[in-house]
Biopython code that builds the backbone (N, CA, C, O; Angstrom):
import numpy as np
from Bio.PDB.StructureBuilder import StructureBuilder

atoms = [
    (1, "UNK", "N", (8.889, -7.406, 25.235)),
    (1, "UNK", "CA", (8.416, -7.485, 23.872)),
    (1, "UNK", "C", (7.116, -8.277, 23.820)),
    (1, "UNK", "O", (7.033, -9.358, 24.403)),
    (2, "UNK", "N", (6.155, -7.790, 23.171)),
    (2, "UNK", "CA", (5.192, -8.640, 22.711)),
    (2, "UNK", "C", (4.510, -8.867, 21.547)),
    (2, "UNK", "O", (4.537, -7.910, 20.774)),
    (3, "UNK", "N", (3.805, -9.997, 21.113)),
    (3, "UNK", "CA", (3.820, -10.735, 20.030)),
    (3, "UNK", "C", (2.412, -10.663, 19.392)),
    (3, "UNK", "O", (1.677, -11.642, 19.520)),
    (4, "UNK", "N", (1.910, -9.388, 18.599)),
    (4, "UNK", "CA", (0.379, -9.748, 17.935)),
    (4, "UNK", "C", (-0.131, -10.608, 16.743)),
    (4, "UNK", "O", (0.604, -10.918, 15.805)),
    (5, "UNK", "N", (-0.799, -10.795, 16.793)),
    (5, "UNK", "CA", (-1.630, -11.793, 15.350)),
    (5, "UNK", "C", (-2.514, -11.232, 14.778)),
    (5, "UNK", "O", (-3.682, -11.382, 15.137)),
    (6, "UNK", "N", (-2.208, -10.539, 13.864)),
    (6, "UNK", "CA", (-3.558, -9.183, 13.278)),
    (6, "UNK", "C", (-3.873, -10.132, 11.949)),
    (6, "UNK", "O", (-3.026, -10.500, 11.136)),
    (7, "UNK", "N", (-5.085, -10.394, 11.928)),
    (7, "UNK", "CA", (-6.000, -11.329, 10.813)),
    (7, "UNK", "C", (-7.747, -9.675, 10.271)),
    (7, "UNK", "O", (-8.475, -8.781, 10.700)),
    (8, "UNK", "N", (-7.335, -10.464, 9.129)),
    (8, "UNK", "CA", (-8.622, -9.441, 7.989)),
    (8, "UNK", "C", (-10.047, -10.246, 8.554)),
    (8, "UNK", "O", (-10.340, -11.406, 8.844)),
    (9, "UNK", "N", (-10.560, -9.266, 8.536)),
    (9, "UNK", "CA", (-12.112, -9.500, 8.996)),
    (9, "UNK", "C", (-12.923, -10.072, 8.285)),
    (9, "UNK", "O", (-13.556, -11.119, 8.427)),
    (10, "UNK", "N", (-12.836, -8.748, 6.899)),
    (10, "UNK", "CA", (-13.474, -8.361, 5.960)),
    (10, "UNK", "C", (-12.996, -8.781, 4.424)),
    (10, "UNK", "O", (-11.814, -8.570, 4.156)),
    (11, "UNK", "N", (-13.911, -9.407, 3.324)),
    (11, "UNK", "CA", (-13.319, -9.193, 1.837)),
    (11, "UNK", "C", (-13.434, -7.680, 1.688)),
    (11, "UNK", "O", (-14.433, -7.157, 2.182)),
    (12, "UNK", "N", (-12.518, -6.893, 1.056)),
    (12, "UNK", "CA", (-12.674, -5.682, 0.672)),
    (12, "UNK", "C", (-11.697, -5.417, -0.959)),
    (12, "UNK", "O", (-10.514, -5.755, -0.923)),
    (13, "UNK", "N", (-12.214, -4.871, -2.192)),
    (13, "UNK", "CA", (-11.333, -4.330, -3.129)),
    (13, "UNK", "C", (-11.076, -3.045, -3.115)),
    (13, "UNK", "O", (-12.043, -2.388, -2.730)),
    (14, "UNK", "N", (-10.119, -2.415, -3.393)),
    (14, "UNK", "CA", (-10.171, -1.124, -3.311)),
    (14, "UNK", "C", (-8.511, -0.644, -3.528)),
    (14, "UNK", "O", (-7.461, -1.111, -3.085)),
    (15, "UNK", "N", (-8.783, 0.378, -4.323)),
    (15, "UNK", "CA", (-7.268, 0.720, -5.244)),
    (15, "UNK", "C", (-6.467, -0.512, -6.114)),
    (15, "UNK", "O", (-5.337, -0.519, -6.603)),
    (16, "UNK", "N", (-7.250, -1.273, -6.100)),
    (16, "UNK", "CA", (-6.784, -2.057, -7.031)),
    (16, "UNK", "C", (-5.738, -3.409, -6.001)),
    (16, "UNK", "O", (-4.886, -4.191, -6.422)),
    (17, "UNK", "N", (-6.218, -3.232, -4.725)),
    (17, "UNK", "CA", (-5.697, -4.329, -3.858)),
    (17, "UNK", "C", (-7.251, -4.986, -3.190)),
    (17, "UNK", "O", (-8.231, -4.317, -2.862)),
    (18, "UNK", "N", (-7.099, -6.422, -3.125)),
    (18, "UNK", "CA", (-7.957, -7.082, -2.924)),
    (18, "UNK", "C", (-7.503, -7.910, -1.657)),
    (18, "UNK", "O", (-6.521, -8.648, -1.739)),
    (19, "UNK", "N", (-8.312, -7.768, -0.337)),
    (19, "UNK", "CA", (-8.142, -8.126, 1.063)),
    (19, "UNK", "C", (-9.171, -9.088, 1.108)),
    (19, "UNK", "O", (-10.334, -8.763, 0.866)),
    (20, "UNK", "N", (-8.806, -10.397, 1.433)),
    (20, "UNK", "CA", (-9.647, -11.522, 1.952)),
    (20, "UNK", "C", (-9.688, -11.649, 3.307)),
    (20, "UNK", "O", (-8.837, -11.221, 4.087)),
    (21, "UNK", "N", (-11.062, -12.466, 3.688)),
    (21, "UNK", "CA", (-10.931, -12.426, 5.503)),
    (21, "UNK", "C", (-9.917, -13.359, 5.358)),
    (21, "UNK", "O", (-9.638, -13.889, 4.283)),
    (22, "UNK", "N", (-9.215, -13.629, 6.680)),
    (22, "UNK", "CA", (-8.452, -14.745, 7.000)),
    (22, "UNK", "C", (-6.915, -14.304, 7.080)),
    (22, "UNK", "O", (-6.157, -14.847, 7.885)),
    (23, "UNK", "N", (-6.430, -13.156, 6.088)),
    (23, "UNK", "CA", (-5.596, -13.103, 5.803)),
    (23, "UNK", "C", (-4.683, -12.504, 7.101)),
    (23, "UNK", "O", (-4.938, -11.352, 7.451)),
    (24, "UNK", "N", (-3.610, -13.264, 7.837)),
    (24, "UNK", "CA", (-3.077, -12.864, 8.729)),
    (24, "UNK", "C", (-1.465, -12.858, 8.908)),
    (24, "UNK", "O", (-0.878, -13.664, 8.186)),
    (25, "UNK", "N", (-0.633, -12.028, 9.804)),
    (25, "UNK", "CA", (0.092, -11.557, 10.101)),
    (25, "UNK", "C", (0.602, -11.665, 11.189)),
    (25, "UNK", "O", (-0.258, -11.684, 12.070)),
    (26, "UNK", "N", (2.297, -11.804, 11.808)),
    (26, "UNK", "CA", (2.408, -11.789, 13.133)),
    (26, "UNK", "C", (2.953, -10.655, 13.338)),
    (26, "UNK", "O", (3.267, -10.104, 12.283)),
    (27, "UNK", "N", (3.263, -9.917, 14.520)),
    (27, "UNK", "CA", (3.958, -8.935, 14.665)),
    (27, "UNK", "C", (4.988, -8.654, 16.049)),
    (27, "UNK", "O", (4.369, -8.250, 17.034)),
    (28, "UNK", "N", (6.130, -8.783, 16.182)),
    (28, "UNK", "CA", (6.880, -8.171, 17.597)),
    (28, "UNK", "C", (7.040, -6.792, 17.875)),
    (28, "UNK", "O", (7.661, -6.015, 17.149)),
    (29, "UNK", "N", (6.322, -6.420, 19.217)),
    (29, "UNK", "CA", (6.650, -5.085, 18.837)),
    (29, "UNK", "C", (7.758, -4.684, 20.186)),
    (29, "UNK", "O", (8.147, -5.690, 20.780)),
    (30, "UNK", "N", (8.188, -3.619, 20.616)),
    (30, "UNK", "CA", (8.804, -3.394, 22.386)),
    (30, "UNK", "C", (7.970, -2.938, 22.614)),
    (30, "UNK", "O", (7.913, -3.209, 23.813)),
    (31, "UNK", "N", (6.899, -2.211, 22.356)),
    (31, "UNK", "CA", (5.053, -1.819, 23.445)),
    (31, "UNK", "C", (4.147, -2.829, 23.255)),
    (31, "UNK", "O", (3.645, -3.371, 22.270)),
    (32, "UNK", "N", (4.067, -2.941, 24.395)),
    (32, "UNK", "CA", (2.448, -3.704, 24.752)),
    (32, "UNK", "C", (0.877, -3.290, 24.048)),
    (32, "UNK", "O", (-0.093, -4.036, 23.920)),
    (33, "UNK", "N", (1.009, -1.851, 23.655)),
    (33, "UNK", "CA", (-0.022, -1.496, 22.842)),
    (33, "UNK", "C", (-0.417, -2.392, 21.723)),
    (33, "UNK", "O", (0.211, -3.423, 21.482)),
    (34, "UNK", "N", (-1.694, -1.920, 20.879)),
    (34, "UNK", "CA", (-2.138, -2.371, 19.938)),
    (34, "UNK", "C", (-1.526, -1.850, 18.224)),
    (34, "UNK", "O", (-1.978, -0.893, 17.595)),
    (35, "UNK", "N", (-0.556, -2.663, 17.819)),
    (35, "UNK", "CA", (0.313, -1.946, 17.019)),
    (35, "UNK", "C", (-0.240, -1.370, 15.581)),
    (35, "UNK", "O", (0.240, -0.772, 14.618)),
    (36, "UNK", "N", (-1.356, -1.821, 15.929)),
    (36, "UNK", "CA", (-2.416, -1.392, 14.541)),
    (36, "UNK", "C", (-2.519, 0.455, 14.974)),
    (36, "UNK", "O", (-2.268, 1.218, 14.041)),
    (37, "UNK", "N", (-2.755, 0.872, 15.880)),
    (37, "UNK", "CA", (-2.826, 2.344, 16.104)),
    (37, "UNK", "C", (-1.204, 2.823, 16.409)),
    (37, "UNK", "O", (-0.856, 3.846, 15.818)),
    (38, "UNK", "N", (-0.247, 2.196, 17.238)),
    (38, "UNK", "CA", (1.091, 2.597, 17.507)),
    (38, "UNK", "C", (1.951, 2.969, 16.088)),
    (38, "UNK", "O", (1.923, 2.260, 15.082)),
    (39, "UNK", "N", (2.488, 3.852, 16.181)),
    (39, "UNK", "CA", (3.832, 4.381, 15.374)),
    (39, "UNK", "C", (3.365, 4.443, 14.164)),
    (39, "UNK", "O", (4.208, 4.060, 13.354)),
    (40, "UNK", "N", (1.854, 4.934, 13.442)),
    (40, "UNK", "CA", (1.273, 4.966, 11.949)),
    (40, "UNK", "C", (1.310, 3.751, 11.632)),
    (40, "UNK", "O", (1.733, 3.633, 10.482)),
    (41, "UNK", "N", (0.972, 2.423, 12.292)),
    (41, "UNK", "CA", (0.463, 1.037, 12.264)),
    (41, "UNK", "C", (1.903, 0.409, 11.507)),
    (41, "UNK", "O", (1.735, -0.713, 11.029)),
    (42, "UNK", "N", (3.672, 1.155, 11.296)),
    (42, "UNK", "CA", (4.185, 0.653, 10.524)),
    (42, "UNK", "C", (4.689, -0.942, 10.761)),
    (42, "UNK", "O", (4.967, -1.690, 9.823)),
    (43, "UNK", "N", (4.736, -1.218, 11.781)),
    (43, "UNK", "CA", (4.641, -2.938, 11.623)),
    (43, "UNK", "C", (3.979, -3.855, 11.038)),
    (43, "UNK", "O", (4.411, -4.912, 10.579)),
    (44, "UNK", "N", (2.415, -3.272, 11.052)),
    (44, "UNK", "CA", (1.843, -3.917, 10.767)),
    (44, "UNK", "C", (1.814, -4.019, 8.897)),
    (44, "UNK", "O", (1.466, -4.921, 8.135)),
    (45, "UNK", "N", (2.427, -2.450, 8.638)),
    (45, "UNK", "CA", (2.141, -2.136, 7.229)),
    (45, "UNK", "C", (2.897, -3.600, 6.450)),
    (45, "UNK", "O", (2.422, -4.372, 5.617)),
    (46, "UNK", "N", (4.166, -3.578, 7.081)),
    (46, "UNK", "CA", (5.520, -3.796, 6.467)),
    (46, "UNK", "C", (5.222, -5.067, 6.768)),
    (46, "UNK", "O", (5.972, -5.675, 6.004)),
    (47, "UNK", "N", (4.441, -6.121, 7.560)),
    (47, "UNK", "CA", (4.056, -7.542, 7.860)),
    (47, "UNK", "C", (3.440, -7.303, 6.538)),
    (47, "UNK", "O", (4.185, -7.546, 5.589)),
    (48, "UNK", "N", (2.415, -6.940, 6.295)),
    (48, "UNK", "CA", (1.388, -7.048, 5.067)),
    (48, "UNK", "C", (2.203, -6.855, 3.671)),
    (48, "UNK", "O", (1.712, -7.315, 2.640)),
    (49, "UNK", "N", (3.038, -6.398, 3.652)),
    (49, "UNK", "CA", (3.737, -5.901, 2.662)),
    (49, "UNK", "C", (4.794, -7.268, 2.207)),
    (49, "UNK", "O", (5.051, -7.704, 1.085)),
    (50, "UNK", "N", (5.269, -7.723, 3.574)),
    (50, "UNK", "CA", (6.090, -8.830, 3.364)),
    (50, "UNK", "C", (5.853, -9.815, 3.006)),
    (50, "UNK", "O", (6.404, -10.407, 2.078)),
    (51, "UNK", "N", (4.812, -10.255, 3.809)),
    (51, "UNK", "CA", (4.044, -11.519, 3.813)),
    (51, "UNK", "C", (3.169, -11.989, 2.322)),
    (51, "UNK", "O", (3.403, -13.030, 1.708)),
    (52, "UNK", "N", (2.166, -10.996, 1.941)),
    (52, "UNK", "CA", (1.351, -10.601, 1.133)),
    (52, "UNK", "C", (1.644, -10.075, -0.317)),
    (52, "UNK", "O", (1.151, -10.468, -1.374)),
    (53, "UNK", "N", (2.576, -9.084, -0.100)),
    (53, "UNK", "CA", (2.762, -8.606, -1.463)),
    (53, "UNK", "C", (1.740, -7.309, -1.123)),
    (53, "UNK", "O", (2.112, -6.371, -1.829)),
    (54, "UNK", "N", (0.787, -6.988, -0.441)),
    (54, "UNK", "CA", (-0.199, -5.726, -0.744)),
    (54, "UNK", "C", (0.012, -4.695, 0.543)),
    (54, "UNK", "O", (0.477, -5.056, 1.624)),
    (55, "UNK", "N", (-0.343, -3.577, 0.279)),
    (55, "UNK", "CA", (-0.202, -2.358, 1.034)),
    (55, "UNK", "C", (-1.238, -1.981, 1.520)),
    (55, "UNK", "O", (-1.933, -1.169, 0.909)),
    (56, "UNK", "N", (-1.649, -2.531, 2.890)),
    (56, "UNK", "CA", (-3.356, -2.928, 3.583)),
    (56, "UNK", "C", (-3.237, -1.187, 4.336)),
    (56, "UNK", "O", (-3.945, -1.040, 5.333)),
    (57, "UNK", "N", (-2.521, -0.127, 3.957)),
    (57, "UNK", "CA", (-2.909, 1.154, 4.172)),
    (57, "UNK", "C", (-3.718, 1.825, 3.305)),
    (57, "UNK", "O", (-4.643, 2.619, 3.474)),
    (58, "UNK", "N", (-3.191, 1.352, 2.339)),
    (58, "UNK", "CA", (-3.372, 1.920, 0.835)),
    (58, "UNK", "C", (-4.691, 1.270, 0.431)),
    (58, "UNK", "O", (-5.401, 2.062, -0.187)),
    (59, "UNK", "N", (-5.068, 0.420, 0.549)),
    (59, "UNK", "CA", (-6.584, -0.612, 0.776)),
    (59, "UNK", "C", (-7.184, 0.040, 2.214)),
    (59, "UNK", "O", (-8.101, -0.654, 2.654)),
    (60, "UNK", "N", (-6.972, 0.840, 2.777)),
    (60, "UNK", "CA", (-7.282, 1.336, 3.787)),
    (60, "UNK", "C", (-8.387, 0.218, 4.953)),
    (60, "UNK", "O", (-9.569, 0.134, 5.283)),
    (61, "UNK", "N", (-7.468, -0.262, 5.146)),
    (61, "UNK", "CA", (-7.962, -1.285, 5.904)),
    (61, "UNK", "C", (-6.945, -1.377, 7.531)),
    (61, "UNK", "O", (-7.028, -2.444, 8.141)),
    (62, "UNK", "N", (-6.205, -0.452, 8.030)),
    (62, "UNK", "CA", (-5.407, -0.251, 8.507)),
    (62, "UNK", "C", (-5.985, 0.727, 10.021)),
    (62, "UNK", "O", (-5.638, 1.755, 10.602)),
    (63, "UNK", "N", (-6.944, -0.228, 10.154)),
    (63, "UNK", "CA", (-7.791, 0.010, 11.357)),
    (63, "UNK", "C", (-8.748, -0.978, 12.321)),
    (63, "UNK", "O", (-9.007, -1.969, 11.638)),
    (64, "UNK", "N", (-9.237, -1.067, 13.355)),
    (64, "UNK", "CA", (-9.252, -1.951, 14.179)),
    (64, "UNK", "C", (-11.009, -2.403, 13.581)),
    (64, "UNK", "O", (-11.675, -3.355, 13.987)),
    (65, "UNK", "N", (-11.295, -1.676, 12.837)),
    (65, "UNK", "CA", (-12.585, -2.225, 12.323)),
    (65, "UNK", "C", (-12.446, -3.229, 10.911)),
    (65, "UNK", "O", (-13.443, -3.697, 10.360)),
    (66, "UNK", "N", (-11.541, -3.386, 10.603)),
    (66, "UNK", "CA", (-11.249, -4.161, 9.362)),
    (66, "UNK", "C", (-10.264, -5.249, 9.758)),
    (66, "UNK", "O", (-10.154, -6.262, 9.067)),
    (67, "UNK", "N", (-9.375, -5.012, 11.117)),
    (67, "UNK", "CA", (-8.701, -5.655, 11.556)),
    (67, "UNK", "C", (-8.473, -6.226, 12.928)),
    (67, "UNK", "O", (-8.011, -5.628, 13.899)),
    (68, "UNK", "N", (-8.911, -7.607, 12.848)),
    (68, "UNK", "CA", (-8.717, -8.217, 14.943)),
    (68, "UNK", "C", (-7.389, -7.862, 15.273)),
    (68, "UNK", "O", (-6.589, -7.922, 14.339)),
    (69, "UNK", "N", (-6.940, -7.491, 16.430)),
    (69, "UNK", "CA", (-6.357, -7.899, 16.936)),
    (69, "UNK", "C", (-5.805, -8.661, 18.019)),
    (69, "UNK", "O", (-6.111, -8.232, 19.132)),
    (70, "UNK", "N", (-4.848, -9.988, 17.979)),
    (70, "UNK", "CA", (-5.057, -10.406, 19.458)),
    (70, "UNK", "C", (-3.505, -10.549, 19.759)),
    (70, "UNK", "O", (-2.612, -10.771, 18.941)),
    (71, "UNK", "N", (-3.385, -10.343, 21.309)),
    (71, "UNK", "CA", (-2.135, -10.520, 21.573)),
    (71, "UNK", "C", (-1.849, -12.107, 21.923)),
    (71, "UNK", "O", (-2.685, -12.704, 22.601)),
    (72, "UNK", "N", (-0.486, -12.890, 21.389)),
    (72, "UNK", "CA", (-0.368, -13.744, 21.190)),
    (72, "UNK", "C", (1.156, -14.352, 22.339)),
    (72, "UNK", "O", (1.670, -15.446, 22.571)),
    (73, "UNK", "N", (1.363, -13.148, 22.720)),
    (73, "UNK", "CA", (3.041, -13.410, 23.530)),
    (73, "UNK", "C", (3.458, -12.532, 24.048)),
    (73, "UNK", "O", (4.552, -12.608, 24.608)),
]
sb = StructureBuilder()
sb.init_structure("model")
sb.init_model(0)
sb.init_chain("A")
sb.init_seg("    ")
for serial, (resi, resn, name, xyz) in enumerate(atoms, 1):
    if name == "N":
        sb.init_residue(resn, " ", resi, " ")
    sb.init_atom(name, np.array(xyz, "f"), 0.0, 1.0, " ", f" {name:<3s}", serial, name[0])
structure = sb.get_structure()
């Protein structure tokens, strides 16, 4: 299993959800991949969703240009 830390790059508004830089997330996944592209990014959705309250797909921000990723574990 390993452990990412996906943090916002970018301020962005859009659909009526508002993304600040800074804003970050942890994630476990069972692949070593980058879970922002793995399985329609849903870990990462459902971190953002939990954590946040907002739906960073739907803000379309749910890509490696709006979002670092680093592996953490």
């Amino acid at each position: 299993m390993a452990m990412f830390q996906i943090t916002t790059k970018t301020r962005k508004q859009v659909n009526g959800i508002r993304i600040e830089p800074g804003m970050s997330v942890q994630v476990v996944t069972q692949s070593m991949s980058n879970p922002v592209s793995t399985n329609g990014g849903t870990p990462v959705i459902d971190a953002f969703m939990r954590i946040y309250g907002i739906d960073i797909k739907k803000a379309g921000c749910l890509n490696n240009v709006d979002l670092n990723v680093e592996r953490i574990g």
